[in-house]
N, C-alpha and C positions, 0 to 999 in steps of 0.2 A: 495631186495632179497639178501640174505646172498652167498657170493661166484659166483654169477652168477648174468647174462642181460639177459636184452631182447633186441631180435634179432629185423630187421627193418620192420618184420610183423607180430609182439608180441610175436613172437615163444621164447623159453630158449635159451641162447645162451651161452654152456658151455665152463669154460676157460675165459669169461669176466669178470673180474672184473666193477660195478659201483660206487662202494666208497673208499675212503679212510678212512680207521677205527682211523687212528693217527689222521686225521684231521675231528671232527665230524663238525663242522662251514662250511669245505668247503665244506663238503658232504651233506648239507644240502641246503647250496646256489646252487651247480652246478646238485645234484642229480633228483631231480622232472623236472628238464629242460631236461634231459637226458631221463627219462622216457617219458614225453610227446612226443618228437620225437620218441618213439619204441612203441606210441598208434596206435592204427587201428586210421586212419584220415576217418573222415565224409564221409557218404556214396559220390558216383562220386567222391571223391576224393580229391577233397579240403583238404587245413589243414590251420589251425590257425597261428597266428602268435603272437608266443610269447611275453608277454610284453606289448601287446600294446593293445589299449581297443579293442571290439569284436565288428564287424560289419556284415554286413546280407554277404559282397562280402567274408570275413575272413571262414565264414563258410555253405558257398551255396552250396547245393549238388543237386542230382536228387531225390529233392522233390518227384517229381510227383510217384515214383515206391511205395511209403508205404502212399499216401495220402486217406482219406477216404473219408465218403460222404458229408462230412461238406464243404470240402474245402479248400483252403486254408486262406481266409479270413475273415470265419465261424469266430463266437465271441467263445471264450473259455470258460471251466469254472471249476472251480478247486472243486466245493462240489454240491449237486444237496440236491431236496428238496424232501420228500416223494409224491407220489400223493393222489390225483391229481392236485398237487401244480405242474404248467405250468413252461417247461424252463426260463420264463421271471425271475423268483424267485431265481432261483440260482444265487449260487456267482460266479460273472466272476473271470479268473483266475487272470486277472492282478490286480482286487484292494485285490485277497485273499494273491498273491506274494510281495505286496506291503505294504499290513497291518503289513505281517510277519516281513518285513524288515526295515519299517520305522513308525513302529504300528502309536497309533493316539494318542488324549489326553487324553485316558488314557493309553491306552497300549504302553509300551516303546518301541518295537518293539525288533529284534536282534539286531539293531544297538546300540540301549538305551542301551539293556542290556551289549553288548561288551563295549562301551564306560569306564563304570567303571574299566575295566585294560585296555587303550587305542589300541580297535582292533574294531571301531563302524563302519570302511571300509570293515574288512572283515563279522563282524556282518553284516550288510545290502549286501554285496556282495550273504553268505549265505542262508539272507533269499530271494532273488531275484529269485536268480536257482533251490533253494530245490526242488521246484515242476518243473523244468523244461520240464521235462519229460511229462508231461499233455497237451503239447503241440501237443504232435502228434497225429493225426488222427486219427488214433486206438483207442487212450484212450481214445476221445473225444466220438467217437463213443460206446466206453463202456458202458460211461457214460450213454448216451443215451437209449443205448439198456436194461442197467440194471433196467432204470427205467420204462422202458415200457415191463419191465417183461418177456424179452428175451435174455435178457443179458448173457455169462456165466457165469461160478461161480469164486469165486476169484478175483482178481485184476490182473489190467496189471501194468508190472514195471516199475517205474517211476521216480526212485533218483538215478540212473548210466546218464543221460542223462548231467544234472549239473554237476556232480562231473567231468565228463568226461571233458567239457569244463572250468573248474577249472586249471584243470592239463595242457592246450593247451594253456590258457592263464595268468594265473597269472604266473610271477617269481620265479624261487624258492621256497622254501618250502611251499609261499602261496598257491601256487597250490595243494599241496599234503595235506595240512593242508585243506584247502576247502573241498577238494575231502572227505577223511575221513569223516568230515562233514557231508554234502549231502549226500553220499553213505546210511549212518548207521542212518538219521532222523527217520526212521522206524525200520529197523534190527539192532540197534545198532552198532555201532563202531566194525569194523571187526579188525581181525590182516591184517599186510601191503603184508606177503608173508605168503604162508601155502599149504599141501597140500589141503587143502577143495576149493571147489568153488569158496565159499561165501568171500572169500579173497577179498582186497578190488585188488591188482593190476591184476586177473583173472579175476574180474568185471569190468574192466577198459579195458581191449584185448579183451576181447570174442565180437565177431562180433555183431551187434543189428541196421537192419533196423528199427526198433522203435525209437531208440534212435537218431539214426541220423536223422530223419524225425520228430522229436521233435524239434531239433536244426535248423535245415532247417524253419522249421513253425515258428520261435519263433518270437514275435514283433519284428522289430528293435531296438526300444526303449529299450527291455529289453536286448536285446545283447549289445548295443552300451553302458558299464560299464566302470569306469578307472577302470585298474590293482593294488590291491593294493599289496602291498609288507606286511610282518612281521612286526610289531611293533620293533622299535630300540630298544626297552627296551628287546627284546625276542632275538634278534641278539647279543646284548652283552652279556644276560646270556648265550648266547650259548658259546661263546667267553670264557667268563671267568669258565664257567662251564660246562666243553664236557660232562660228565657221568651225569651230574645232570637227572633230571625227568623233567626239564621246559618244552621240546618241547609236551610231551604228558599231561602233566597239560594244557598245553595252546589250545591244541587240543580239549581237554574232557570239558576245558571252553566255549571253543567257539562254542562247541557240545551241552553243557548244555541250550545258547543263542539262539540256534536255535530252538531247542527242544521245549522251554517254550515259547518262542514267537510263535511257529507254534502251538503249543495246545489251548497257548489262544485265537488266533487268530480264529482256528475254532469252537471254544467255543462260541466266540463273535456272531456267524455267527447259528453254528447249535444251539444253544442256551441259548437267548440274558436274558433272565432273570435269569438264572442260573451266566449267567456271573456277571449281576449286582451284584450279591451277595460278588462278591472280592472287589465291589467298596464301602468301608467303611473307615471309620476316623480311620488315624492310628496315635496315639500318636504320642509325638518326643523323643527324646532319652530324651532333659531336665526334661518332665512332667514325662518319669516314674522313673527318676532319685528322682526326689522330692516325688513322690510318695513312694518310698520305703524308702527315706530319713525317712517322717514321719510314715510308719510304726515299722520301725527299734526304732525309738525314742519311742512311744508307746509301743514296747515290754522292752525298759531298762525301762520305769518307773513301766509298769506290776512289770518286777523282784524286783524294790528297796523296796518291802515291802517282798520281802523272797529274798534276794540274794543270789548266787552261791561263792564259793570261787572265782571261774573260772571267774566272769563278768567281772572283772577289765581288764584280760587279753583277753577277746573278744572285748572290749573297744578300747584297747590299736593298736590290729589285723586290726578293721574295720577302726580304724582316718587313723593306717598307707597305706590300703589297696587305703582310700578317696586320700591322699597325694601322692602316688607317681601314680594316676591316670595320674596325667597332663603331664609325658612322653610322647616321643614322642611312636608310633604303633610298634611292633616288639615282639618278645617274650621274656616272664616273666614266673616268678616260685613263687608259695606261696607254702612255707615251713612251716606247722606251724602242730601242734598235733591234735590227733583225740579230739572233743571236743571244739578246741579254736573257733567254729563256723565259719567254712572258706564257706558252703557255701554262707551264706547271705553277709560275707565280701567281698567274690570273685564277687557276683554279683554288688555289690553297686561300686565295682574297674571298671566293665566291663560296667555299665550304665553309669558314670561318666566319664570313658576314653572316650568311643563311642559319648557322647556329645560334648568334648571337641575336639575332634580330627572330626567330622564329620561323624563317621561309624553309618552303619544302621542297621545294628542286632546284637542279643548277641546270640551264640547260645552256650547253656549249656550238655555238652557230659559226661554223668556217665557211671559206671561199668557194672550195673547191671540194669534190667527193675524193680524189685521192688524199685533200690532207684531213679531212673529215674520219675518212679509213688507218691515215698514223697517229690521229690525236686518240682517237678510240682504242686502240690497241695500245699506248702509254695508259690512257687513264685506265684501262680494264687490268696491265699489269699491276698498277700502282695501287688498285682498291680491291685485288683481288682474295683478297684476306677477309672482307664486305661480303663477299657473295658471288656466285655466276651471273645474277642479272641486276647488280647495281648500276652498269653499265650500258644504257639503251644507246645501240650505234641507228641512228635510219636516216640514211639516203638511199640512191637505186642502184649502188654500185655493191650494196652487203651481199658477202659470201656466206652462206649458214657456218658458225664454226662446227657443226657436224652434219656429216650423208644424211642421217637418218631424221627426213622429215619428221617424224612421230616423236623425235631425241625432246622429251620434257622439256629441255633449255630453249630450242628454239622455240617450239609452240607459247611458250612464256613469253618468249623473245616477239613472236610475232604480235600477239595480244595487246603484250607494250606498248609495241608501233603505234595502233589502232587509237590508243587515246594515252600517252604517251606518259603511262604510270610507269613511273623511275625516276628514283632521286637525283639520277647524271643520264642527262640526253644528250649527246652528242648529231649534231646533223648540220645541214649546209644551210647557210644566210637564202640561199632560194625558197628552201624549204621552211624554213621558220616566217621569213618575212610575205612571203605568196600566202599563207595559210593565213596568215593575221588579214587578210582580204579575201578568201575566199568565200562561197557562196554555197558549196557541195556540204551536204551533209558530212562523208567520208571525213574532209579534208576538215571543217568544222568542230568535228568533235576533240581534239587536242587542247581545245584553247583554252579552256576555263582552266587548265593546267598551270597557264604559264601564270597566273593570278599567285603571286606573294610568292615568286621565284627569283632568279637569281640567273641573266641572261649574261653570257660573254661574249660579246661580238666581234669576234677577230678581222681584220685589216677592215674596219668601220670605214676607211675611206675610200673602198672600193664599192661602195654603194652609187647605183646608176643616177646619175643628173635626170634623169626625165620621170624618175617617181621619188624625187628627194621631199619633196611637201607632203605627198602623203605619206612616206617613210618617215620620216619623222614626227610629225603627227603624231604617229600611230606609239611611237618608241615612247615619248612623251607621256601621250594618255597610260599607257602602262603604267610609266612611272608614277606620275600621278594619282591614277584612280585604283589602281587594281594594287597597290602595293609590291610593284616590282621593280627590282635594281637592277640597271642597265650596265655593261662595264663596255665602254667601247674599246675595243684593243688597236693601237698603229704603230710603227715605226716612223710615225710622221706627226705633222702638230694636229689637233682634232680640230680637222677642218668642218665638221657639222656642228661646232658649236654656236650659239648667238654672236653676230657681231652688226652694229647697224648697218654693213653693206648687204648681212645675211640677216634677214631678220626670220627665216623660216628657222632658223639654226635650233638647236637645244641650248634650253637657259638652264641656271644656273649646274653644271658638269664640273666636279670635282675630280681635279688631278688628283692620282694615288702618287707617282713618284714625285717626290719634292724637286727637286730640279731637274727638268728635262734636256735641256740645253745641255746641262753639265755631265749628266750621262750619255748623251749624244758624242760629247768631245771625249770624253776617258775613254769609253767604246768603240771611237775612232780604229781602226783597221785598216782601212783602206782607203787610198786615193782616186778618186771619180776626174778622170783626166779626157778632154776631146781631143780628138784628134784628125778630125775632119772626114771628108770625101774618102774615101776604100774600096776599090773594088776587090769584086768577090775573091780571085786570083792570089791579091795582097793579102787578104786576111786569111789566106787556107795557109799561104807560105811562112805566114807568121806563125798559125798554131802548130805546124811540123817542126817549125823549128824549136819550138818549144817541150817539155817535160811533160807537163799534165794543165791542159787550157781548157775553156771554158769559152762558148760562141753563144749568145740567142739574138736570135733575127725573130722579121714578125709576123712572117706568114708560113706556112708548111710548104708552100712552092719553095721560097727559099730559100729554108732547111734544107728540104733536100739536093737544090742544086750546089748548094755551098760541100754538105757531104759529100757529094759526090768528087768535087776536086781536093778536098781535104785526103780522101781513100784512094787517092790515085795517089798520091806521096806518099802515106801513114796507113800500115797495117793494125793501126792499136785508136781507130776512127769509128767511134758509136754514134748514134743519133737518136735523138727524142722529138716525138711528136705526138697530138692529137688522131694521128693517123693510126697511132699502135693503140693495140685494143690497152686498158687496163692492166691484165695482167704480163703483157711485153712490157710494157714502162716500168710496170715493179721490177720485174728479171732485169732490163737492163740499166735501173738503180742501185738494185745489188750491185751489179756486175762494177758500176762506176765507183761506189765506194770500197767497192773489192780492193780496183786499183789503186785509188787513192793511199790507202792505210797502206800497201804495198808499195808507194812510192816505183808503181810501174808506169810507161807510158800511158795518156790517158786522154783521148785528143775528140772532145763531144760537139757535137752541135746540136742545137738543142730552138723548139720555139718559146713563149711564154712560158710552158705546162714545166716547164724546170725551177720557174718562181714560185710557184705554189707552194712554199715550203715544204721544199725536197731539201735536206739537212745534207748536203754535200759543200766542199770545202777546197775552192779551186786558189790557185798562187794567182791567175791571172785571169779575169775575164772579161772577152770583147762584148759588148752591148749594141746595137743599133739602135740607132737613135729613136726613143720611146715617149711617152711620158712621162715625168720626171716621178713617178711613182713607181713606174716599172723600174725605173734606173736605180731607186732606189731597193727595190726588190733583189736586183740584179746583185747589187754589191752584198745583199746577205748570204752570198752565193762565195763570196773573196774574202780570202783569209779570216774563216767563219769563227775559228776557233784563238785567233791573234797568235798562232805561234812562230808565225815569220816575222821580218822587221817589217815588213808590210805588204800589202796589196794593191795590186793596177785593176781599175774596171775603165776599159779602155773603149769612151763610146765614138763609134763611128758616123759618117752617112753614106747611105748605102742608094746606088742605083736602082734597086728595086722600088716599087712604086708599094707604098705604106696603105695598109688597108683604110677604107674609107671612116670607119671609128674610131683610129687614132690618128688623123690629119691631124685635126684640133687639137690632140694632147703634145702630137709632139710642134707645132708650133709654137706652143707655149712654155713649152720646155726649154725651144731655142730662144726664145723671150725670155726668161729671166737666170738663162746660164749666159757665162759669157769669161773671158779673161779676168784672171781675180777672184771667181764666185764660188763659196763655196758649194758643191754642188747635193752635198748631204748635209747643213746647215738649215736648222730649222726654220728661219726666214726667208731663206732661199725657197723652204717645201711651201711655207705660208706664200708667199708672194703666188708660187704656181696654183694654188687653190686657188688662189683671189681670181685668177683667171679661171679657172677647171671647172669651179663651184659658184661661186658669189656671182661674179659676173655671165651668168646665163640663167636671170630671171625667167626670160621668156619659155623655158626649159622644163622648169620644175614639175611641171604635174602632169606630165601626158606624153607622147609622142604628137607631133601634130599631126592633122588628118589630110585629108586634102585640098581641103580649102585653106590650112596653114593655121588654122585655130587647134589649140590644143586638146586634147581628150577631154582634162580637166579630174584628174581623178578624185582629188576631194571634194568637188563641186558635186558630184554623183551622188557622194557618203552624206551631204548634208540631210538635214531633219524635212526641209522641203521636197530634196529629192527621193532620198534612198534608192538608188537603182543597185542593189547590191551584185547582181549579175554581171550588170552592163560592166561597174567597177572592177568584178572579178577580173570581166576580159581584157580588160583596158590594163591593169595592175599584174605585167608581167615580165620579170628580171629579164629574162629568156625569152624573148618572143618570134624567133627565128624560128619555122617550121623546120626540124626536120627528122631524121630516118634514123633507128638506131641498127646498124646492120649487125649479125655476128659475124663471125669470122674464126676460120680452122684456125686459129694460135696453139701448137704443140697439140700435142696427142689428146685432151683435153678438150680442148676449141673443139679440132676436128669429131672428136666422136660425139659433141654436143652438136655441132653440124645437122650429120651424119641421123641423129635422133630426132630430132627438129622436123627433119626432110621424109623421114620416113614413119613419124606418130603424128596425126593431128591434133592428139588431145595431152599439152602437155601441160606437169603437175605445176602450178605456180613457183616453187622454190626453185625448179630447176631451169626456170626463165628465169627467177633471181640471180643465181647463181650464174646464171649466161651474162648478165651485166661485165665480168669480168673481161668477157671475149666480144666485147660490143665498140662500133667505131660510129661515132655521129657524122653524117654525111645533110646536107642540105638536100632539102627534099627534092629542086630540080635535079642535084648530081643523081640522086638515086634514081628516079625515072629514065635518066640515060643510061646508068647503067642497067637496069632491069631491062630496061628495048636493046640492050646488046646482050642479053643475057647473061649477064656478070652477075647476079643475084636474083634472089626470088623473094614475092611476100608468101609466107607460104598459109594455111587453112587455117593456122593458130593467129594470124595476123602477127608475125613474126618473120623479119626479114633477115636472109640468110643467105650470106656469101655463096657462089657455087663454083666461081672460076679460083682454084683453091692456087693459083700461079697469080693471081693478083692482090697476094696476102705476101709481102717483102719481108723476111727475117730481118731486114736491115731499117726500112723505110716505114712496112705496116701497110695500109693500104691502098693500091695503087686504082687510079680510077681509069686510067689506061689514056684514050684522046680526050675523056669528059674532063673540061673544066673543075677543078676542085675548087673547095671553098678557100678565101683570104683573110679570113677574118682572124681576128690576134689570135684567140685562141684555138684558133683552128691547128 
């Protein structure tokens, strides 16, 4: 609690100071020991003793005032069976506390799982007490009652009972670090002070004969625990690192540990053949190493009968990516251009590292869910030899590869999701990076996962300026404590590295390609040429006259106005946008490379959503004026493959008025382009970070608020604060509200409409599956158009197009007078 104590019978006690803010090490060692002394003590009175293991005389109170009809030496039991399955059937509490905590052969338990960053004491300590609380007569009686269909409704509380005696008896911040734990199994990870309730040190004071007659009841056996202390490895990062984020990294890991040992745990129990279903052959890093080894070899000899310019240099990318595999685990950067084929290099660096060094998973983190949806369907062909579930795809855009919900693959498939057992994750930087700050139990339990893995972060510099301090942080402590290798992937210089104008930056990052510069120039393709002022008019006349061109502007208004006079010349005129659901974009990708290979007319306009690494291959394309990171996006787009003598990416400036989140980029773009410049030259790309990144300290850690002070999100994670919740909110890529509507797209779209509108209760996959036919709208646009009746929320809380005339084969979704959104990627 910031500025204030608790008093000797949990009350505030203004004017006390508890910590030392100069010294976060010693406030971490002597603080939780200070709180436990200002807990309410065991009902009669009793109190723990610090330090030392936990015995029935440590914490004996007067039982007898909250005991129920069981008794005191009544068998317990932590899950119950439907009827008229007889209590003999259920699971007693101590083998379900037990499983959690020290699982069996197969399940690693929390301690397993803690063990991989050396915490498997407090692991097993966690899962011991979690349920403590079930202890007490009440609950037990609940139990009973619920199932004999008299029960009341709801639950009684039962994870403050452990945490409570966490804080009484562990050391130092074990204690508090436990507690958090325990507490949040169920409600997630609370903040440590606040005004709400739900805080975890309010849930820690507020009085509870339950709680203490849990503790009172509890076997001896499971009291009688050694106290473990912190891992030494977590006492010197404190040490040497007071602001860092380790102590709430190691909290949310050790959260994660309990989480997934306690799901599967009841899994095993309320549902033993669903479990069996995680017990399958998991490759080892070598076999899918080889495996990809020979696929990879099999696509160079494909090419050697039509080579690429280019091959020689993705040749050159993948030995060097093989080679410096055998480093030792830390963080790296692949520098290298759009085109030189970094994913499949990147991964053959991350299967061949993870062998060599002993890591168990690779998990792969992109931009975007459509290029999330092409890298997963590569790596799934490429390891299919591995197995059907080597390949865990999860972001919100996954189609089941089969109908049939019950199909073994997906139900495997979906399990995976849940705590994210698979040797290759593939998922979106939102989705990886939001989770490593999240708060929710759900979203929590993946994490202990990524501990001694093998992460690839593709286009690492499209990370947001306003959570870059605690993103990197966060990337750092990985690397450092938990033994995991970071690979930042760009077509640019790695502009989050240490520099003293960046000092939040990642220290010490090891390039894999030996000269970047040099493969920047050989890779050379195309020419990045301005050309000034253009209106709309001039540049449709330009791409009619042309073969097959290539247009992105930066809003969807744009787009489509631009389209529109391009199709008034040119009957061979497509257009892409955020506006088209998912699966429009696919069809009319195909459709564009149809052309392409076809050397037919081929005349697109297109917004950002065509940079996403969409693998098309235009002779020439126009750009408006972006940030020089889009521009350089743009040109992976022009003469992809080098088989022309060259490539125009021809940027303009365009009358339209540039969304308000790329003002800044593109003025800085016009800042260091100019006559002379090269404008895909690595110093050119450094110079524009130095502006994009470096220079917008006041940036880095928050959105500011209203008063113009920053959120502050690591300021939140520190060891005096921990507001884990508050952080959650504050720590968000995407923080735009809005609406994801579906929409009739082909026969398909429509009849999932069609089903939506007329079942209220629909099966979770076939909302998965609706992601395809889904358009994100700002949540005021949707409110207009819902008051115009253009959509419905409907009973499933699932919003669903109805004006099936304001779905454009051409365009996608039209909002009619409503204002749409402008945003880049919109």
């Amino acid at each position: 609690m910031v500025g204030a104590g608790l008093g000797p019978q949990g009350s505030m006690a203004s004017g006390t100071r508890l910590f030392v803010r100069t010294n976060v090490r010693t406030w971490f060692r002597a603080e939780p020991q200070r709180l436990a002394s200002a807990l309410p003590p065991p009902d009669g009175g009793a109190r723990l003793q610090l330090g030392k293991s936990v015995t029935k005389k440590n914490v004996a109170g007067n039982a007898d005032r909250t005991a129920g009809s069981f008794g005191h030496n009544a068998l317990m039991y932590a899950h119950t069976r439907p009827r008229p399955l007889k209590p003999e059937t259920w699971e007693p509490l101590l083998d379900h506390l037990t499983l959690v905590a020290d699982g069996n052969d197969v399940l690693p338990g929390a301690a397993g799982f803690a063990s991989e960053f050396g915490a498997s004491a407090l692991g097993r300590l966690a899962g011991l007490w979690h349920d403590l609380g079930k202890c007490a007569p009440v609950f037990q009686d609940y139990l009973h009652e619920s199932w004999a269909g008299r029960g009341r409704r709801g639950s009684v509380e039962h994870s403050t009972a452990g945490a409570l005696l966490a804080c009484r008896c562990c050391e130092g911040g074990a204690g508090l670090a436990l507690a958090f734990v325990i507490a949040g199994h169920h409600a997630g990870l609370a903040d440590m002070s606040s005004d709400d309730d739900s805080c975890l040190l309010r849930r820690l004071r507020r009085p509870c004969m339950e709680r203490d007659s849990a503790i009172a009841h509890a076997p001896k056996d499971l009291l009688e625990q050694p106290a473990p202390d912190l891992p030494g490895w977590l006492m010197a990062r404190i040490g040497s690192a007071p602001d860092s984020l380790c102590i709430s990294i190691f909290i949310r890991m050790l959260f994660s540990c309990l989480i997934d040992a306690d799901r599967l745990a009841t899994e095993w129990f309320d549902d033993p053949a669903k479990a069996a279903l995680r017990i399958q052959h998991t490759p080892s890093m070598q076999e899918l190493r080889e495996t990809l080894d020979a696929h990879l070899t099999n696509l160079s000899t494909g090419r050697a009968a039509h080579p690429s310019p280019v091959d020689v240099h993705r040749q050159t990318l993948l030995a060097a990516c093989r080679a410096k595999a055998t480093l030792s685990p830390g963080l790296f950067s692949l520098t290298a251009p759009t085109g030189s084929g970094k994913t499949f290099s990147s991964m053959a660096f991350a299967l061949r590292h993870a062998e060599l060094h002993g890591l168990r998973r690779v998990i792969y983190a992109l931009p975007f869910t459509s290029v999330t949806e092409q890298n997963a369907k590569a790596f799934r062909e490429a390891l299919r030899a591995c197995g059907d579930n080597v390949v865990l795809e999860h972001h919100s855009a996954y189609v089941p590869q089969s109908d049939d919900g019950d199909d073994p693959r997906e139900v495997r498939r979906r399990m995976a999701v849940e705590n994210w057992d698979a040797p290759v994750v593939v998922t979106t930087n939102v989705q990886l990076l939001e989770s490593l700050f999240e708060a929710k139990a759900s979203d929590c339990r993946k994490l202990h996962r990524i501990a001694r893995s093998v992460i690839v972060l593709d286009e690492a510099q499209n990370l947001p300026v306003h959570l870059l301090k605690p993103t990197l942080a966060a990337l750092e402590e990985l690397a450092t404590s938990y033994g995991t290798s970071i690979v930042l992937c760009s077509a640019t210089m790695p502009a989050i590295s240490w520099r003293d104008e960046f000092p939040i930056g990642l220290k010490e990052v090891r390039e894999i390609v030996p000269e970047p510069e040099a493969m920047s120039q050989a890779m050379r393709r195309t020419q990045v040429q301005l050309v000034g002022p253009l209106e709309d008019q001039e540049v449709a006349n330009r791409m009619v006259a042309m073969n097959q061109v290539l247009t992105i502007v930066n809003t969807r208004r744009h787009a489509a106005a631009l389209f529109a006079l391009v199709r008034q010349q040119s009957h061979h005129a497509l257009h892409l946008s955020a506006l088209m659901c998912p699966a429009h974009r696919s069809d009319r990708v195909r459709e564009i490379k149809r052309r392409l290979a076809a050397d037919e007319p081929c005349h697109v306009v297109s917004t950002q959503v065509v940079e996403a690494g969409v693998d098309i291959d235009f002779e020439t394309v126009f750009r408006a004026m972006a940030g020089l990171d889009s521009i350089v996006q743009a040109a992976g787009r022009c003469n992809r493959e080098g088989r022309r003598a060259g490539g125009q990416v021809l940027v303009f400036q365009t009358e339209e008025p540039p969304p308000p989140g790329i003002m800044d980029a593109i003025a800085w773009a016009e800042q260091v382009l100019g006559p002379g410049v090269d404008a895909l030259g690595l110093e050119t790309i450094e110079a524009y970070f130095r502006l994009h990144y470096w220079g917008r300290k006041g940036e880095w850690d928050g959105k500011a608020r209203g008063d113009g002070r920053s959120i502050g999100v690591t300021r939140l994670l520190q060891a005096d604060q921990l507001k884990f919740r508050a952080a959650a909110d504050a720590y968000k890529i995407i923080d735009e509200h809005t609406v994801s509507v579906i929409v009739p797209y082909g026969d398909a779209g429509a009849s999932l409409c069609e089903k939506l509108l007329q079942d209220p209760f629909v099966h979770r996959e076939t909302l998965r599956h609706g992601q395809q036919f889904t358009v994100s709208v700002r949540k005021f646009t949707f409110d207009k158009m819902e008051g115009a009746g253009m959509c419905i929320l409907t009973s499933s809380g699932v919003a669903v197009l109805l004006d099936a005339s304001a779905y454009d084969e051409n365009l996608g979704l039209r909002t009619g007078s409503v204002p749409g959104p402008t945003t880049l990627m919109a």
